[in-house]
N, C-alpha and C positions, 0 to 999 in steps of 0.2 A: 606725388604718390596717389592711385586711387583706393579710394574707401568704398567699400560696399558693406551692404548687409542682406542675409537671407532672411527673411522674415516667414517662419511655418505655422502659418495660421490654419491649415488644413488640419496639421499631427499628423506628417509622415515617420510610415515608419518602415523609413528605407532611408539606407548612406547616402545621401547629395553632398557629400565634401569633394570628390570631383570636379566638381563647378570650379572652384575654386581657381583652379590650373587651366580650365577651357575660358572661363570671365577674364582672367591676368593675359590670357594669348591673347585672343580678341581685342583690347583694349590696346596692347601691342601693335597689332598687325594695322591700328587705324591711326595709332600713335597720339595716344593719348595719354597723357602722364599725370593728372592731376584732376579727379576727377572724383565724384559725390552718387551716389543710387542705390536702390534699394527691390529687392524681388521678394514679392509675395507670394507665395504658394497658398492657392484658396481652393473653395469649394466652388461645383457648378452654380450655386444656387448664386452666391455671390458675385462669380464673373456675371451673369444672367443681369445681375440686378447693376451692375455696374456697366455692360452693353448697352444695356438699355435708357442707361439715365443721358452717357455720352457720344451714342453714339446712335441712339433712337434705333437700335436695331436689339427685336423684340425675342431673343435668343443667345445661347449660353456661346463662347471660343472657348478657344485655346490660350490664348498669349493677349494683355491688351497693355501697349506702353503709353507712360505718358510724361511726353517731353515737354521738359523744363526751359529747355533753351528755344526760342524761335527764330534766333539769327547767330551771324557767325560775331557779331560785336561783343563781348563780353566784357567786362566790368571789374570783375574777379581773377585773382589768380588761381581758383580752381571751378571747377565746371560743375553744374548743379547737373544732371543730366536728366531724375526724372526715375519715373517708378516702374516696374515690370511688375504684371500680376500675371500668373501661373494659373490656369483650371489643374490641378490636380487627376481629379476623376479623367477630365477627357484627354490630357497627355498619354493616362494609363489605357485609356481606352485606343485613343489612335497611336501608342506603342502594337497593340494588338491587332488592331487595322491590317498594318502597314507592314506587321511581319516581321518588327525589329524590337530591341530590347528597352527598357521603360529610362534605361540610361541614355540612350542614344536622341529618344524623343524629346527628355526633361535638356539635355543637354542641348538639341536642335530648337527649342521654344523660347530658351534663356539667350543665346547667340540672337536669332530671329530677334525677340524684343530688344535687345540691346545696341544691335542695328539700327531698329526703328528710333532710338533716344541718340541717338548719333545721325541721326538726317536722312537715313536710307530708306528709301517708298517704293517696294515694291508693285504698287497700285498705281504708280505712275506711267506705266510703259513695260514693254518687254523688255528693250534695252534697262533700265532699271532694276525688273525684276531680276535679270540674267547675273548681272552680276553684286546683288546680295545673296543668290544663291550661292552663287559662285564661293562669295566669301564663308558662307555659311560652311559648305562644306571643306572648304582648306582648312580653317581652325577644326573643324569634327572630324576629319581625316588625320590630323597630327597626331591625335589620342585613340590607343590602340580600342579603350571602352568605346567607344564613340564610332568610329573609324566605322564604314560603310560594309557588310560583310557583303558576298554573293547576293546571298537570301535577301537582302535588303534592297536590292535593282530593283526597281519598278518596271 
């Protein structure tokens, strides 16, 4: 069985229990059954200071994970997988960007890190990149909130 937890250290105040059914696919679609994580919804100020301490880049993201596992040998019968942290403000902010709803982005940032804590790099290659988007959008297309409108083509 996996366990998560949402962790809102921001204080939204807006429904994210959606996730709930897009994190449960996701985790499906990669077949993973038994697994341990945790997502943080935070402020910029704190991604910023967090960018910055692990990754010497002197500026606020979107999404930063950080995986627990570094190989596929495991020890355990369930998977420690590792923490996703949330910017908050700039989800909302690149929901407005982008011309789509602040459900579709928090939902596309949560899938994206969750990827990343399951071995996916899209910094690796195009072939890489191609298809965690890929997967990105089949679980976000499954869910009618989520699901790509017109408006939303780039």
């Amino acid at each position: 069985m996996n366990e998560f937890a949402i962790i809102d250290e921001y204080g939204c105040d807006f429904d994210y229990s959606y996730l709930d059914k897009i994190i449960r696919r996701t985790l499906e679609m990669e077949q993973v059954d038994a697994s341990i994580f945790s997502i943080i919804f935070i402020d910029d100020k704190k991604m910023h200071e967090l960018n910055k301490q692990y990754r010497n880049i002197d500026s606020t993201t979107d999404v930063l994970s950080f995986a627990f596992e570094d190989n596929n040998k495991l020890c355990y019968n369930i998977r420690h997988l590792g923490e996703i942290f949330v910017s908050i403000p700039k989800m909302q902010a690149q929901a407005k960007e982008y011309g789509h709803s602040e459900t579709r982005e928090l939902a596309f940032l949560v899938v994206h890190g969750l990827l990343h804590l399951l071995g996916y790099d899209h910094t690796k290659g195009i072939e890489e990149e191609k298809e965690m988007f890929n997967k990105q959008e089949l679980v976000l297309d499954e869910f009618e909130e989520t699901k790509r409108s017109q408006k939303d083509e780039f």
